[in-house]
N, CA, C, O and CB atoms as a CASP TS submission, in Angstrom:
PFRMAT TS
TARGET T0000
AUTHOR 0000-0000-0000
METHOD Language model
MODEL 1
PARENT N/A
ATOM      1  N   UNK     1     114.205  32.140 -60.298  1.00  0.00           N
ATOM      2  CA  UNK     1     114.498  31.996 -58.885  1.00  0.00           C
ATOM      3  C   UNK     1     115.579  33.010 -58.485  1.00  0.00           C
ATOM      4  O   UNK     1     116.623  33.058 -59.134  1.00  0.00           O
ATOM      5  CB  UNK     1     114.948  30.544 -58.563  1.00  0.00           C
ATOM      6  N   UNK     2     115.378  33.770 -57.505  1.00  0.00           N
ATOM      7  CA  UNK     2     116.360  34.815 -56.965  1.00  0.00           C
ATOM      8  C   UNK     2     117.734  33.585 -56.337  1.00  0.00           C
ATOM      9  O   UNK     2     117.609  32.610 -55.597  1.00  0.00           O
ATOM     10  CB  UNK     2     115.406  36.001 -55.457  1.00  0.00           C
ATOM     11  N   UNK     3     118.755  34.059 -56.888  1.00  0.00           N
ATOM     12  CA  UNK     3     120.393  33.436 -56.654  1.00  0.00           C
ATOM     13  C   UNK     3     120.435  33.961 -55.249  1.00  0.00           C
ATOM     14  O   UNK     3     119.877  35.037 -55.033  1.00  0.00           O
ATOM     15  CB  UNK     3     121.882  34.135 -57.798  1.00  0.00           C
ATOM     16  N   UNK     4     120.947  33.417 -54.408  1.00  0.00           N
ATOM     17  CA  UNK     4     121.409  33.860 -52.929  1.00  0.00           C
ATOM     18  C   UNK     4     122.249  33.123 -52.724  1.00  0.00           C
ATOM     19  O   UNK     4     122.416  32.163 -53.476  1.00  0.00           O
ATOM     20  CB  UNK     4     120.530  33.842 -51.785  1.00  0.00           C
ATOM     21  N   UNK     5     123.319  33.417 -51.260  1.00  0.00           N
ATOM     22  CA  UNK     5     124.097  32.600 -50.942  1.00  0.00           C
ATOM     23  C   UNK     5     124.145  32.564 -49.496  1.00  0.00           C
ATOM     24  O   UNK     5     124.402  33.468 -48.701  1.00  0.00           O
ATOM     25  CB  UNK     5     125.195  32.802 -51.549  1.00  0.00           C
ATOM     26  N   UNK     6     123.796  31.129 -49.271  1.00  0.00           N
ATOM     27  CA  UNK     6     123.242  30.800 -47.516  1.00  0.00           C
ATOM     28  C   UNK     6     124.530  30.280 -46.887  1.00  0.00           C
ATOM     29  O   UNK     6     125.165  29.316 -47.315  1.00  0.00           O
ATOM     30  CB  UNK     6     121.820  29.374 -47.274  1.00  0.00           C
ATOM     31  N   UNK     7     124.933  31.220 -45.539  1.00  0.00           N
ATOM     32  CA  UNK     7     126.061  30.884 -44.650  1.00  0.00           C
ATOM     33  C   UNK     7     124.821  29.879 -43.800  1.00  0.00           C
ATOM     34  O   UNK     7     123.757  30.357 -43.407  1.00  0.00           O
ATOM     35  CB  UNK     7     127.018  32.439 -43.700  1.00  0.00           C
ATOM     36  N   UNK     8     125.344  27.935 -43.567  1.00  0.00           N
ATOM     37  CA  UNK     8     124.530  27.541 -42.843  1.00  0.00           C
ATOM     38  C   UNK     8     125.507  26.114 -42.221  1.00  0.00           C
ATOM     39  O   UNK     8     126.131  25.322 -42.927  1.00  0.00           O
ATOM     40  CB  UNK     8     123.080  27.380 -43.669  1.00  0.00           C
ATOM     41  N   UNK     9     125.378  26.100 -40.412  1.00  0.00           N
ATOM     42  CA  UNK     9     126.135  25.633 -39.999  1.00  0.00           C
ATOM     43  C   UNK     9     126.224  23.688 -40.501  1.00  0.00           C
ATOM     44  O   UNK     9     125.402  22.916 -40.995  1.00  0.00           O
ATOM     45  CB  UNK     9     125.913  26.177 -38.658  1.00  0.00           C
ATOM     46  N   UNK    10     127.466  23.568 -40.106  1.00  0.00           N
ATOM     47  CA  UNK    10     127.393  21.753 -40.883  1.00  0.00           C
ATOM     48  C   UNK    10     128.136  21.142 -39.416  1.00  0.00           C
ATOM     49  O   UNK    10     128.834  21.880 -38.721  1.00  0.00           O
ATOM     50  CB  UNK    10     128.779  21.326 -42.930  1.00  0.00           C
ATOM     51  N   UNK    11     127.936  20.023 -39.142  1.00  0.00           N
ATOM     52  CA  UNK    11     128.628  19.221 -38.004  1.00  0.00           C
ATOM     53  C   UNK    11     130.289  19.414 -37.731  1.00  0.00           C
ATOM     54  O   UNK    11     130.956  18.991 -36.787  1.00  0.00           O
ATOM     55  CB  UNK    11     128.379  17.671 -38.360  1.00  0.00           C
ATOM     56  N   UNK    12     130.655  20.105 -38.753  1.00  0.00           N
ATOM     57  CA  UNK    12     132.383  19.958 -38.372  1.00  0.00           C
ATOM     58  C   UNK    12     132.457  21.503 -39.067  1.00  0.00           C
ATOM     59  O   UNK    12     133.580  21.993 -39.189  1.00  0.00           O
ATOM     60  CB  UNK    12     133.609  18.323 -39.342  1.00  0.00           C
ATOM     61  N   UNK    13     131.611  22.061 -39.396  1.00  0.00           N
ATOM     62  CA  UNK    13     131.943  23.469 -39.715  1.00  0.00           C
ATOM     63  C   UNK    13     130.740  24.260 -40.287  1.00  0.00           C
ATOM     64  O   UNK    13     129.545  24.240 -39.993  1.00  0.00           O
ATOM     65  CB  UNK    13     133.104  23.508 -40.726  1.00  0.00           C
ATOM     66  N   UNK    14     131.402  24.915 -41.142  1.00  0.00           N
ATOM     67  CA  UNK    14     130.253  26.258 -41.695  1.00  0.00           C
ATOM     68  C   UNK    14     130.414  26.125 -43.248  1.00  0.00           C
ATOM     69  O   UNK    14     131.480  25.851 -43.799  1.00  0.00           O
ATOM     70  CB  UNK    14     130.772  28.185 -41.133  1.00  0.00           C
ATOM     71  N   UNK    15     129.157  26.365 -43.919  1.00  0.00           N
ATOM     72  CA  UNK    15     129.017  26.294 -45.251  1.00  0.00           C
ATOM     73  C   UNK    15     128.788  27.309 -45.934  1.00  0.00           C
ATOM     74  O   UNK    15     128.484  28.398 -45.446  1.00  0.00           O
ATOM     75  CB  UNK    15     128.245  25.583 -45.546  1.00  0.00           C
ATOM     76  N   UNK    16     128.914  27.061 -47.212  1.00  0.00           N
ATOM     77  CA  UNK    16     128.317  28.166 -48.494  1.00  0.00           C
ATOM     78  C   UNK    16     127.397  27.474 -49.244  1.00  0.00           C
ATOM     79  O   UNK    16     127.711  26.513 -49.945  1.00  0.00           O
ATOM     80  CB  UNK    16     129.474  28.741 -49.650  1.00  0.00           C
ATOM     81  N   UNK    17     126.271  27.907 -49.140  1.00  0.00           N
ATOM     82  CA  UNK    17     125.233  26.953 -50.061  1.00  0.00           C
ATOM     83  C   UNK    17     124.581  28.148 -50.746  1.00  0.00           C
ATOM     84  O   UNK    17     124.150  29.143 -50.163  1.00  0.00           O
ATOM     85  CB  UNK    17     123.975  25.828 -49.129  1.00  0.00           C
ATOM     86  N   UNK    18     124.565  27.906 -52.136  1.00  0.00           N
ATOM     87  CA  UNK    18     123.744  28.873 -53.499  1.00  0.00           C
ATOM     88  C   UNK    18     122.360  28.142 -53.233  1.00  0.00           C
ATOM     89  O   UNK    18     122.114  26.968 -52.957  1.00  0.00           O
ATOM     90  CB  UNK    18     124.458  28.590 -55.546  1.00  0.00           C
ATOM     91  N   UNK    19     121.531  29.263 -53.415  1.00  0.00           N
ATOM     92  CA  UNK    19     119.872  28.557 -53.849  1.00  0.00           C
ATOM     93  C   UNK    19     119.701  28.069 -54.648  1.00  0.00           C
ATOM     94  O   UNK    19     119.595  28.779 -55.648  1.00  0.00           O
ATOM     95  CB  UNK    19     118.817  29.150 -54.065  1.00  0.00           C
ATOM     96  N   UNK    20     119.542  26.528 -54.859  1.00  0.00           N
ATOM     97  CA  UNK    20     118.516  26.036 -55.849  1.00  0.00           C
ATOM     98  C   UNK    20     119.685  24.554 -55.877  1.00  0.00           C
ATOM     99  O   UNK    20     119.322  23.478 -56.351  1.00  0.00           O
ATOM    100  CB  UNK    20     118.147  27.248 -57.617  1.00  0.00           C
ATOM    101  N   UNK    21     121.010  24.767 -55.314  1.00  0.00           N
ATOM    102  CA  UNK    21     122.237  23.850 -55.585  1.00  0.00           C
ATOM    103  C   UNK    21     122.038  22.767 -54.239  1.00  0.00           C
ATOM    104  O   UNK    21     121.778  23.073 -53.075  1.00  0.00           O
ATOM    105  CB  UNK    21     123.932  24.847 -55.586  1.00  0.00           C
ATOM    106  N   UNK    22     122.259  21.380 -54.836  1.00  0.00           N
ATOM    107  CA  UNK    22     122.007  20.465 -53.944  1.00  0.00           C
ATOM    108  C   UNK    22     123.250  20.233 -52.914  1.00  0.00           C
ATOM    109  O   UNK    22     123.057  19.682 -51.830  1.00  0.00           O
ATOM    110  CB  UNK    22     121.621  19.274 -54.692  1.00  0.00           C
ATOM    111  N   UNK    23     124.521  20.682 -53.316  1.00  0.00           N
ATOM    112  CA  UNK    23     125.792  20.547 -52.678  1.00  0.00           C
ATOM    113  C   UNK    23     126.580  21.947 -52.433  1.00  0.00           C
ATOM    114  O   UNK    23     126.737  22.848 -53.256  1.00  0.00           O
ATOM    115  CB  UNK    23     126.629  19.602 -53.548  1.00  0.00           C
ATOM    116  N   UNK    24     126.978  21.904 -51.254  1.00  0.00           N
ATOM    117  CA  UNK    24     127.777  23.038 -50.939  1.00  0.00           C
ATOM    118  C   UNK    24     128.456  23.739 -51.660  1.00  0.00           C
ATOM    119  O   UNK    24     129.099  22.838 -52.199  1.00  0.00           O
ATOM    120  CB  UNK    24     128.469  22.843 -50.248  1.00  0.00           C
ATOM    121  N   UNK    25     128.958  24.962 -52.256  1.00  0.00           N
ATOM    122  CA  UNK    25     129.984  25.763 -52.564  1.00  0.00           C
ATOM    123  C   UNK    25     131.263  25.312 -51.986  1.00  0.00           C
ATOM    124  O   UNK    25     132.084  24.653 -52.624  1.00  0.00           O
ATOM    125  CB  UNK    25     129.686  27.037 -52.184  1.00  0.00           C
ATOM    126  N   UNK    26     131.421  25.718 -50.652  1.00  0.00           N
ATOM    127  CA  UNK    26     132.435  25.758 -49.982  1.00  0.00           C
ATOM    128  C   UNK    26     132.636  25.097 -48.572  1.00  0.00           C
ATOM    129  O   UNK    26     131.584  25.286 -47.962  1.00  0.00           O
ATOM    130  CB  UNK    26     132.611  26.892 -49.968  1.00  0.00           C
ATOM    131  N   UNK    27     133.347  24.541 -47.940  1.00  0.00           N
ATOM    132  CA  UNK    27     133.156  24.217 -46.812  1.00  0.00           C
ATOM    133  C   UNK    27     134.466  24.303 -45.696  1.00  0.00           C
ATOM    134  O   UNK    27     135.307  23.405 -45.652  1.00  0.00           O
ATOM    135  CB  UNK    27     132.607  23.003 -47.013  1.00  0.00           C
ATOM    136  N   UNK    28     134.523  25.720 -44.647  1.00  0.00           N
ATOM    137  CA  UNK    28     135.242  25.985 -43.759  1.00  0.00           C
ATOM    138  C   UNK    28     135.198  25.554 -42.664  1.00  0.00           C
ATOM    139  O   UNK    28     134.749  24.413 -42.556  1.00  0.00           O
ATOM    140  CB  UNK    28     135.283  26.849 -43.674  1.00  0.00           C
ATOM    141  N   UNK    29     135.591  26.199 -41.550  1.00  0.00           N
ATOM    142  CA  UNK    29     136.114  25.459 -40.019  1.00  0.00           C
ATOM    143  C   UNK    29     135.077  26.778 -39.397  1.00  0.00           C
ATOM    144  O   UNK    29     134.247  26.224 -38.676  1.00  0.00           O
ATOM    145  CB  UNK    29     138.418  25.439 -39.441  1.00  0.00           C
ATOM    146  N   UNK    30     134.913  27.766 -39.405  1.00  0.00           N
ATOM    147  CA  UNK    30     134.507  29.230 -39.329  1.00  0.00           C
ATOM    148  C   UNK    30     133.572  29.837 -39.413  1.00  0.00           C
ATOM    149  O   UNK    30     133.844  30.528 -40.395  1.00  0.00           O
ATOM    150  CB  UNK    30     134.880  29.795 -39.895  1.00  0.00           C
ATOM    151  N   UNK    31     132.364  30.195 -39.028  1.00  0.00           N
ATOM    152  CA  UNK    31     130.962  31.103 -40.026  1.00  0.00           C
ATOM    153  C   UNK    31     132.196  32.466 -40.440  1.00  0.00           C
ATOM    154  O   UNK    31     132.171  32.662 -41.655  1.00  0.00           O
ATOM    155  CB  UNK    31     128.926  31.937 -38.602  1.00  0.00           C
ATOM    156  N   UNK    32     133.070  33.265 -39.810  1.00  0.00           N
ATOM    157  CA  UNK    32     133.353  34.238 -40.101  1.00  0.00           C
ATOM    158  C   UNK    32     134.418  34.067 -41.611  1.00  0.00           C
ATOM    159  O   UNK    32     134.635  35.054 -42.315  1.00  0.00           O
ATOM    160  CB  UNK    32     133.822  34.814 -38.817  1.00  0.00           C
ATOM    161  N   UNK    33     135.049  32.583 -41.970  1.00  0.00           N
ATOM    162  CA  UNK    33     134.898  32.527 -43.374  1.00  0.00           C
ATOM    163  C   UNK    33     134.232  32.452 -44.445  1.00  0.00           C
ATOM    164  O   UNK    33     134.240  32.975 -45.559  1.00  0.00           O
ATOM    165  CB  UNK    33     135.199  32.086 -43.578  1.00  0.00           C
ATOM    166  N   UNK    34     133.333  31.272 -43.572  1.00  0.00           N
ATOM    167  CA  UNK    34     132.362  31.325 -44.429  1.00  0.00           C
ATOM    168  C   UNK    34     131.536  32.411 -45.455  1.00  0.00           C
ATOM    169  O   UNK    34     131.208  32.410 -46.641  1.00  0.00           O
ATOM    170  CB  UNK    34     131.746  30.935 -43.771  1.00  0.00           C
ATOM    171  N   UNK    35     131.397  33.320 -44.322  1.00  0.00           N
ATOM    172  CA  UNK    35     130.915  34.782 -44.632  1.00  0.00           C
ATOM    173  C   UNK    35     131.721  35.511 -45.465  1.00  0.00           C
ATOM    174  O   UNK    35     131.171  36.370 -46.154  1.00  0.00           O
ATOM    175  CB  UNK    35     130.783  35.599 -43.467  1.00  0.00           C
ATOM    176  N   UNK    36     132.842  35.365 -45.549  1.00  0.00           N
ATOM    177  CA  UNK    36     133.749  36.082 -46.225  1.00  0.00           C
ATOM    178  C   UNK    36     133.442  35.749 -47.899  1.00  0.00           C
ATOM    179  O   UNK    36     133.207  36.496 -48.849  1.00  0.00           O
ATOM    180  CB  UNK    36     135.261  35.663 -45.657  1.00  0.00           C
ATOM    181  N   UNK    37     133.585  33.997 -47.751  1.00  0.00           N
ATOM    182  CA  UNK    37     133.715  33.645 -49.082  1.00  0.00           C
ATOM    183  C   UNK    37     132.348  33.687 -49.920  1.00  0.00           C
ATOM    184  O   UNK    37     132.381  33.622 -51.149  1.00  0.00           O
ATOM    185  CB  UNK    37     134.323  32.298 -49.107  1.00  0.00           C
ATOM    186  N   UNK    38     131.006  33.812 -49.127  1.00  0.00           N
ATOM    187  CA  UNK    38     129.614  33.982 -49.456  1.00  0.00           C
ATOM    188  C   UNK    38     129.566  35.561 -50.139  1.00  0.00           C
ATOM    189  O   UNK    38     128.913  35.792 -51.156  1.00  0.00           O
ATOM    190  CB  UNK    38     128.614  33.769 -47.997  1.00  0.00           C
ATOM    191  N   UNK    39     130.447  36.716 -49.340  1.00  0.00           N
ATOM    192  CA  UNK    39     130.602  37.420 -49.615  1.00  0.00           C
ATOM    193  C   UNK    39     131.164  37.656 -51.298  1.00  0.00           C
ATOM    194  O   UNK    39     130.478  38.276 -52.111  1.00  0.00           O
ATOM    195  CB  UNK    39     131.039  37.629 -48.651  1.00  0.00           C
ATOM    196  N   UNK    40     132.133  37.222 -51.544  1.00  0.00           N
ATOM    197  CA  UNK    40     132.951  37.598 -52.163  1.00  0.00           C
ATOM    198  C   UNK    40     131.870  36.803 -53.938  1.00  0.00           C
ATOM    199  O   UNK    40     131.855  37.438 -54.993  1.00  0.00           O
ATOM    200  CB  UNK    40     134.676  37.006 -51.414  1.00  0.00           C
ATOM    201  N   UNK    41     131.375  35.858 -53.824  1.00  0.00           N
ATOM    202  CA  UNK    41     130.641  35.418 -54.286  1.00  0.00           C
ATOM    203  C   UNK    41     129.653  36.305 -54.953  1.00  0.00           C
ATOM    204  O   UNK    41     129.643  36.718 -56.113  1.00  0.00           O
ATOM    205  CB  UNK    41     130.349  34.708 -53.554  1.00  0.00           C
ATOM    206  N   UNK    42     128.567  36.575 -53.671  1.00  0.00           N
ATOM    207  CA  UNK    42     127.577  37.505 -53.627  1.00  0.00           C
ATOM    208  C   UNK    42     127.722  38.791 -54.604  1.00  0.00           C
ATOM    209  O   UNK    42     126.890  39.296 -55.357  1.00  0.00           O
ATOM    210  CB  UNK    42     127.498  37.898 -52.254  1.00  0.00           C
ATOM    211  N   UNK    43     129.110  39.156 -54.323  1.00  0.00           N
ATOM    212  CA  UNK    43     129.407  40.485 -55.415  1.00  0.00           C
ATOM    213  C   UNK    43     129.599  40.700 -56.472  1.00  0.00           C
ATOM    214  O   UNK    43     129.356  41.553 -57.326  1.00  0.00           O
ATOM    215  CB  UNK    43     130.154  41.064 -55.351  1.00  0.00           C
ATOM    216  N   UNK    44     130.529  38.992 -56.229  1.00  0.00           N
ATOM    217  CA  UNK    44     130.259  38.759 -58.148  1.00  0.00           C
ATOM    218  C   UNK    44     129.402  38.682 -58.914  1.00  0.00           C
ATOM    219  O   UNK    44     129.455  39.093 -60.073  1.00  0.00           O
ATOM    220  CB  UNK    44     130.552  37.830 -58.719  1.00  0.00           C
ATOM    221  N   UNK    45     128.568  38.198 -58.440  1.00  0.00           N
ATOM    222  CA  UNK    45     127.159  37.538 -59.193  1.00  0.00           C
ATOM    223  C   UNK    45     125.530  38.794 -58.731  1.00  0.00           C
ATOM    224  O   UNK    45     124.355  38.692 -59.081  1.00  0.00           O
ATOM    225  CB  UNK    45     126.866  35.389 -58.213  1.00  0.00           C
ATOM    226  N   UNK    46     126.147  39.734 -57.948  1.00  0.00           N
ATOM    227  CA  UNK    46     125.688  40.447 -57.621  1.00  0.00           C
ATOM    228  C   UNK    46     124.185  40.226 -56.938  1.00  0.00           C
ATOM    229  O   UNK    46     123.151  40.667 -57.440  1.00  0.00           O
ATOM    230  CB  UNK    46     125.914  41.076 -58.489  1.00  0.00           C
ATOM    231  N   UNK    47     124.257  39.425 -55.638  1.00  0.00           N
ATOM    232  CA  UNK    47     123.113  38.918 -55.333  1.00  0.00           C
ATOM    233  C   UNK    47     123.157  39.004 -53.442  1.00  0.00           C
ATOM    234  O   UNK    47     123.894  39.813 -52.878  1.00  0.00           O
ATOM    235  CB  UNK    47     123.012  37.315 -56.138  1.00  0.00           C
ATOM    236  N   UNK    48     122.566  38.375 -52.937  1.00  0.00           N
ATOM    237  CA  UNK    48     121.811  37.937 -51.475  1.00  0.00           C
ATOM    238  C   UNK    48     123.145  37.054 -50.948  1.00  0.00           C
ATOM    239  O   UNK    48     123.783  36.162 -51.508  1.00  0.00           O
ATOM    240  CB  UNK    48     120.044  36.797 -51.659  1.00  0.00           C
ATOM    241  N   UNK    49     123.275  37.619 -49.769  1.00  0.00           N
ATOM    242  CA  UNK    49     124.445  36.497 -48.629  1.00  0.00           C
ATOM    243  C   UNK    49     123.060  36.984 -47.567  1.00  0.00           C
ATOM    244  O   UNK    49     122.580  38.116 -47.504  1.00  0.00           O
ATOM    245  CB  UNK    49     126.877  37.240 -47.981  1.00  0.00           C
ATOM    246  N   UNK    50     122.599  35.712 -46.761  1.00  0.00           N
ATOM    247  CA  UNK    50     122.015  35.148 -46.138  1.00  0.00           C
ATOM    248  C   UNK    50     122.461  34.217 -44.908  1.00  0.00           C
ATOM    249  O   UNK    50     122.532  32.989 -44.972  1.00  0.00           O
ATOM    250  CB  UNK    50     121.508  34.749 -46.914  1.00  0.00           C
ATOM    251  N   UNK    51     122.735  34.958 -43.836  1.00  0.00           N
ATOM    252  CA  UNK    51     123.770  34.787 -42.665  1.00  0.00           C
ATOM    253  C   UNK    51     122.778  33.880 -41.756  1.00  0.00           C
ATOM    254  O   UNK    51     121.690  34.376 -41.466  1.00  0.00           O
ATOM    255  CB  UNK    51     124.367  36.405 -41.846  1.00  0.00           C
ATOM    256  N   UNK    52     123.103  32.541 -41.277  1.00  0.00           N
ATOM    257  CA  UNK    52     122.213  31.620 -40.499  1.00  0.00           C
ATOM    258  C   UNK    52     123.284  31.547 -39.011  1.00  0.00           C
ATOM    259  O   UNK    52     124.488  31.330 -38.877  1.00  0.00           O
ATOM    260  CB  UNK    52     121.894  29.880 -41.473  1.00  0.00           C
ATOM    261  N   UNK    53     122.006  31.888 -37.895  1.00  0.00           N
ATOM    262  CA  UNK    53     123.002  31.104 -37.252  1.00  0.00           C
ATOM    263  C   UNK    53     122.885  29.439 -36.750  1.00  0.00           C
ATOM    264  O   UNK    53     122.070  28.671 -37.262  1.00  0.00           O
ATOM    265  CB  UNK    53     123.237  31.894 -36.139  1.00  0.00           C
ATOM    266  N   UNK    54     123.710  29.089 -35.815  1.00  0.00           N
ATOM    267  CA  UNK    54     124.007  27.712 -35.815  1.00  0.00           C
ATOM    268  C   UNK    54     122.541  26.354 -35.890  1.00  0.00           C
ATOM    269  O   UNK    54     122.486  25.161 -36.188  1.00  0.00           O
ATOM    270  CB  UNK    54     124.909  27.652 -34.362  1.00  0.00           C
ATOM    271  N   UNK    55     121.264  27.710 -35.297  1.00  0.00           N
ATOM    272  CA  UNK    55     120.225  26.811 -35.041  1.00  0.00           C
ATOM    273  C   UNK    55     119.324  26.774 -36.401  1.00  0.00           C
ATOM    274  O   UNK    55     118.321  26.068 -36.508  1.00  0.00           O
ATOM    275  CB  UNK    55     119.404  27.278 -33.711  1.00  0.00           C
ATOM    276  N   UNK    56     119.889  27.750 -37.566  1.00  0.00           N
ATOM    277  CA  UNK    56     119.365  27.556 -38.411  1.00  0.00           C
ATOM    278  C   UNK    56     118.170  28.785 -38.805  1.00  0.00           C
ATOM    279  O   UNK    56     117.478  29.041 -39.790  1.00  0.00           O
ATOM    280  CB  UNK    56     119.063  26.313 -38.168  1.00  0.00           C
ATOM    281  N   UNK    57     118.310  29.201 -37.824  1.00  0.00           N
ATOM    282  CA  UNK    57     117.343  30.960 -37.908  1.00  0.00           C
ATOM    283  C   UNK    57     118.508  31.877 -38.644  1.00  0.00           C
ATOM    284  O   UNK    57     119.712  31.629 -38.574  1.00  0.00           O
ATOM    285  CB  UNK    57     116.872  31.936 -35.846  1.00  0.00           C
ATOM    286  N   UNK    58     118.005  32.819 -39.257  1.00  0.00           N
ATOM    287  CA  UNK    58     118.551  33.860 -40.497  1.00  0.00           C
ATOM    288  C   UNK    58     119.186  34.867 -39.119  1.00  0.00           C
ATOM    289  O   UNK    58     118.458  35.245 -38.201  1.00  0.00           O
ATOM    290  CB  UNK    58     116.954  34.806 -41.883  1.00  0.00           C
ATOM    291  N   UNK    59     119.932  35.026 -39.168  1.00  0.00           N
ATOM    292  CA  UNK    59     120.876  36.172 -37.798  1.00  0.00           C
ATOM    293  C   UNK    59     120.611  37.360 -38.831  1.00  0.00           C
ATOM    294  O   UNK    59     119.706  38.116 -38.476  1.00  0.00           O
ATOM    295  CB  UNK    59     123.194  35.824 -37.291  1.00  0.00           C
ATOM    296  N   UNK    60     121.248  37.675 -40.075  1.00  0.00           N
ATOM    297  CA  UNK    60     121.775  38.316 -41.111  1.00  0.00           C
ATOM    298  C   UNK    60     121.419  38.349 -42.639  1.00  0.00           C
ATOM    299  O   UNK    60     121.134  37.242 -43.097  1.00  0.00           O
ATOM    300  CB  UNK    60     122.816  37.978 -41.015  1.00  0.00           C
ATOM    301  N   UNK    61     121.376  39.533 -43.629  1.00  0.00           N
ATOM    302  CA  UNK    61     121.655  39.322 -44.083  1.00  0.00           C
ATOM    303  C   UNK    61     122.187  40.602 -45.151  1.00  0.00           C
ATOM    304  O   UNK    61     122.122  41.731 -44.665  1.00  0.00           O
ATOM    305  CB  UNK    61     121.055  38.477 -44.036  1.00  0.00           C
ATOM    306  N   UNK    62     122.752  40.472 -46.701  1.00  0.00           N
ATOM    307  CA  UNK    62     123.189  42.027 -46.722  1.00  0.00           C
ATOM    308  C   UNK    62     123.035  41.390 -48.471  1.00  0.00           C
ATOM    309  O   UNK    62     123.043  40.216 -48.843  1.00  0.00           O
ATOM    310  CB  UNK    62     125.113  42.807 -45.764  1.00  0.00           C
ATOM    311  N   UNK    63     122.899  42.681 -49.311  1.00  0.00           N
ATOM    312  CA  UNK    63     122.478  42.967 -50.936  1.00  0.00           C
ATOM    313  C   UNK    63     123.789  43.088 -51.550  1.00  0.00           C
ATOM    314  O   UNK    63     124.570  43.900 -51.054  1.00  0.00           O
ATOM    315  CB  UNK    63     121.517  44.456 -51.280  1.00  0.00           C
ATOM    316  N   UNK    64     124.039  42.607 -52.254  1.00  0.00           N
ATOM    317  CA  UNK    64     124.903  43.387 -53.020  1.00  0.00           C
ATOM    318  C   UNK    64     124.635  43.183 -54.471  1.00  0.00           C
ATOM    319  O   UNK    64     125.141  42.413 -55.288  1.00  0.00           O
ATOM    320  CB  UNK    64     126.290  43.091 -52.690  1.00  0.00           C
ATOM    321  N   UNK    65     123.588  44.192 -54.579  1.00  0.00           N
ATOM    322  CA  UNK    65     122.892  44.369 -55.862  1.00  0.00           C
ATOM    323  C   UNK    65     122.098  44.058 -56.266  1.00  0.00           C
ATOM    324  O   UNK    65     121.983  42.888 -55.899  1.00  0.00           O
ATOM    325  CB  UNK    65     123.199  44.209 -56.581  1.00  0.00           C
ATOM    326  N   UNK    66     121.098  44.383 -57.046  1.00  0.00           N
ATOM    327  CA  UNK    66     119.835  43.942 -57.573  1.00  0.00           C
ATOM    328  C   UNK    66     119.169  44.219 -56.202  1.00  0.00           C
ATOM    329  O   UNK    66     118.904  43.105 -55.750  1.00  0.00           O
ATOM    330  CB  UNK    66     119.744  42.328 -58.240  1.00  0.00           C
ATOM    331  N   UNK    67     118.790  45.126 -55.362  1.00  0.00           N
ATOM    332  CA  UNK    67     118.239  44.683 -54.522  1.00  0.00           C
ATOM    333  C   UNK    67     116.911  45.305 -54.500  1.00  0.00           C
ATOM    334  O   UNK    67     116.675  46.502 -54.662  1.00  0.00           O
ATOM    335  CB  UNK    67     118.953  44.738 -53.514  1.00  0.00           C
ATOM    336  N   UNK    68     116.237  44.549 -54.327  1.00  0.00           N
ATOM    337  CA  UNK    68     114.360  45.426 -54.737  1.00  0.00           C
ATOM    338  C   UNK    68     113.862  46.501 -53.672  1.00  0.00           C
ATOM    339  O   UNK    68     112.827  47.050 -54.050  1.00  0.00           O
ATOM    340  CB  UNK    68     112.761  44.060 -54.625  1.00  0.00           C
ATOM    341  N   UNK    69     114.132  46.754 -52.963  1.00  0.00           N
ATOM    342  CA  UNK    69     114.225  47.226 -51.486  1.00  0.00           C
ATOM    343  C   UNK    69     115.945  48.333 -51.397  1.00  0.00           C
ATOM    344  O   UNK    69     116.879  48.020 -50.659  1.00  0.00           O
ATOM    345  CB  UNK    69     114.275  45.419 -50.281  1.00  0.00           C
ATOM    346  N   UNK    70     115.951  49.081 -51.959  1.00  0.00           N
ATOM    347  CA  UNK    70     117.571  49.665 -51.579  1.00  0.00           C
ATOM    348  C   UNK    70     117.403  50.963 -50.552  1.00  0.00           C
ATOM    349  O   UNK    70     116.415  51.678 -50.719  1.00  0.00           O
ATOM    350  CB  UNK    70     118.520  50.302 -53.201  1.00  0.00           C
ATOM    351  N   UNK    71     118.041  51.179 -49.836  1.00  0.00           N
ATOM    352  CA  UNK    71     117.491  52.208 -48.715  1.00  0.00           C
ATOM    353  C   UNK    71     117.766  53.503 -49.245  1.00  0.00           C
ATOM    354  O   UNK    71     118.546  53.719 -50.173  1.00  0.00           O
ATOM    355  CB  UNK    71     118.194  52.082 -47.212  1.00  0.00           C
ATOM    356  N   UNK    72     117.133  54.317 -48.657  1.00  0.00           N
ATOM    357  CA  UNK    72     116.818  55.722 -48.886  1.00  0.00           C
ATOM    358  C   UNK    72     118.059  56.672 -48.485  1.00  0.00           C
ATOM    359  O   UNK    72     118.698  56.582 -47.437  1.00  0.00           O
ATOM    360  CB  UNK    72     115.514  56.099 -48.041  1.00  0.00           C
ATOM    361  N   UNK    73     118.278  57.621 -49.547  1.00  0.00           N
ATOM    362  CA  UNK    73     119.191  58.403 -48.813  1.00  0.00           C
ATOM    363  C   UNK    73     118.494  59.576 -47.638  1.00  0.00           C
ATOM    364  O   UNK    73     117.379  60.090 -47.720  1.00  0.00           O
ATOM    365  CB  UNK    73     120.053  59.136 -49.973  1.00  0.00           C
ATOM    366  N   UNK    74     119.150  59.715 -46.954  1.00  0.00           N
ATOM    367  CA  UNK    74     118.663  60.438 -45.454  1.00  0.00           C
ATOM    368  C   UNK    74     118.814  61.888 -45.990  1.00  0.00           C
ATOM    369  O   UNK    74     119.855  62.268 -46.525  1.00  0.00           O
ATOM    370  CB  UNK    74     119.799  60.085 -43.837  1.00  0.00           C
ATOM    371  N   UNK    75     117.735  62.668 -45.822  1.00  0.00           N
ATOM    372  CA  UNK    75     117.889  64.083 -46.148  1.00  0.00           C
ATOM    373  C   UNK    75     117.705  64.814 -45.154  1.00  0.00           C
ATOM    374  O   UNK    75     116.600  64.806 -44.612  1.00  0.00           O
ATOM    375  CB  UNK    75     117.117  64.544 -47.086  1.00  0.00           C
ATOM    376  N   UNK    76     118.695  65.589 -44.693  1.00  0.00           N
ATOM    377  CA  UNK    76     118.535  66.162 -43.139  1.00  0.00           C
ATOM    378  C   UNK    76     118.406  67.930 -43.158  1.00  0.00           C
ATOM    379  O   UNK    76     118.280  68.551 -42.103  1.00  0.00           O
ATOM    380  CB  UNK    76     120.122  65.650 -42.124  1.00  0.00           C
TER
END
């Protein structure tokens, strides 16, 4: 199963939820912590932060590493 880490909103705040984990990582006041700490995560483990917004649709999202898809350098 590909590891990711889902920013996804909760009634009194914003979460960090890993794929496949039944309970939150982390739980802030913030999406813009949230994001931070999904981040910081993500790099370690070198995987998927997966940015939701409040209604639950994907706004975002960004690689940090392993990524099957890595973009092209621009040759001008």
């Amino acid at each position: 199963m590909k590891r990711q880490q889902h920013v996804v909103k909760r009634e009194d705040g914003w979460a960090v939820k890993s794929t496949g984990n039944s309970r939150d990582t982390a739980h802030v006041k913030t999406q813009k912590e949230a994001i931070e700490i999904a981040r910081e995560i993500a790099i370690n483990q070198r995987c998927e932060v997966i940015i939701h917004s409040e209604d639950g649709k994907i706004r975002d999202s960004d690689s940090y590493g392993n990524d099957p898809c890595p973009p092209r350098d621009k040759k001008y």
